[in-house]
C-alpha positions in Angstrom: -78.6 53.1 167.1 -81.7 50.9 168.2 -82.9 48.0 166.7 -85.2 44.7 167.6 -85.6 41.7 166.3 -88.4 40.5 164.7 -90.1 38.8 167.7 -90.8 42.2 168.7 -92.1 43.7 165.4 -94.2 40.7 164.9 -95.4 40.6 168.6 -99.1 40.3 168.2 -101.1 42.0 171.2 -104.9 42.6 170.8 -104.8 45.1 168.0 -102.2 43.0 165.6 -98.6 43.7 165.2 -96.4 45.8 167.0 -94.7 46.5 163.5 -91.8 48.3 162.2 -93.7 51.6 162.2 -94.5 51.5 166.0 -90.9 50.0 166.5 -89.7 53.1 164.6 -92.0 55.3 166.7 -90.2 53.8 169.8 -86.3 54.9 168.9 -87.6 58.1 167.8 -89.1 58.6 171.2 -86.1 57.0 173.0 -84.0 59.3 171.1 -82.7 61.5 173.8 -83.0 59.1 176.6 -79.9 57.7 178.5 -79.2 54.1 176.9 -80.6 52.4 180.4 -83.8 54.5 180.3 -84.1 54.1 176.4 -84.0 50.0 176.7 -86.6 50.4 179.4 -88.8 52.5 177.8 -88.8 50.3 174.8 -89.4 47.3 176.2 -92.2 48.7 178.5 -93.6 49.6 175.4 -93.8 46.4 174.0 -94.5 45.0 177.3 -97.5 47.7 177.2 -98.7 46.5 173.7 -98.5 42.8 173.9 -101.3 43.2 177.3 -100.0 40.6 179.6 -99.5 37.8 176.4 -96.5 36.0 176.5 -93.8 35.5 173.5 -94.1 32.9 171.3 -90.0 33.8 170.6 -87.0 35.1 172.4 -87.0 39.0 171.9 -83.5 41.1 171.1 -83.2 44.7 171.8 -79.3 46.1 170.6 -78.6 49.3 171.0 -75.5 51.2 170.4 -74.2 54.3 171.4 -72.0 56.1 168.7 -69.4 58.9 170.0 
């Protein structure tokens, strides 16, 4: 499971929101990944999107492994 908060969805880079559908777009293509490579892919995703611009809020990544 892999979820953000909404300082992430609502992270406004040049071309508007990240949004739920590119946040959606990131678990599905984090799928497969080790948890540690998932987080970091996610968050250089975000990083990628948001072009150098600094939060305005504290950003929350969870994710949970299920067995």
């Amino acid at each position: 499971m892999r979820t953000g908060t909404s300082a992430i969805s609502e992270m406004d880079g040049a071309g508007g929101f990240y949004g739920l559908d590119r946040l959606a777009a990131a678990v599905c293509d984090t799928a497969a990944d080790p948890p540690p490579a998932a987080v970091r892919r996610m968050v250089e995703s975000v990083e990628a999107f948001a072009g150098g611009a600094e939060s305005a809020d504290d950003q929350t990544l969870l994710l949970g492994v299920v067995r």
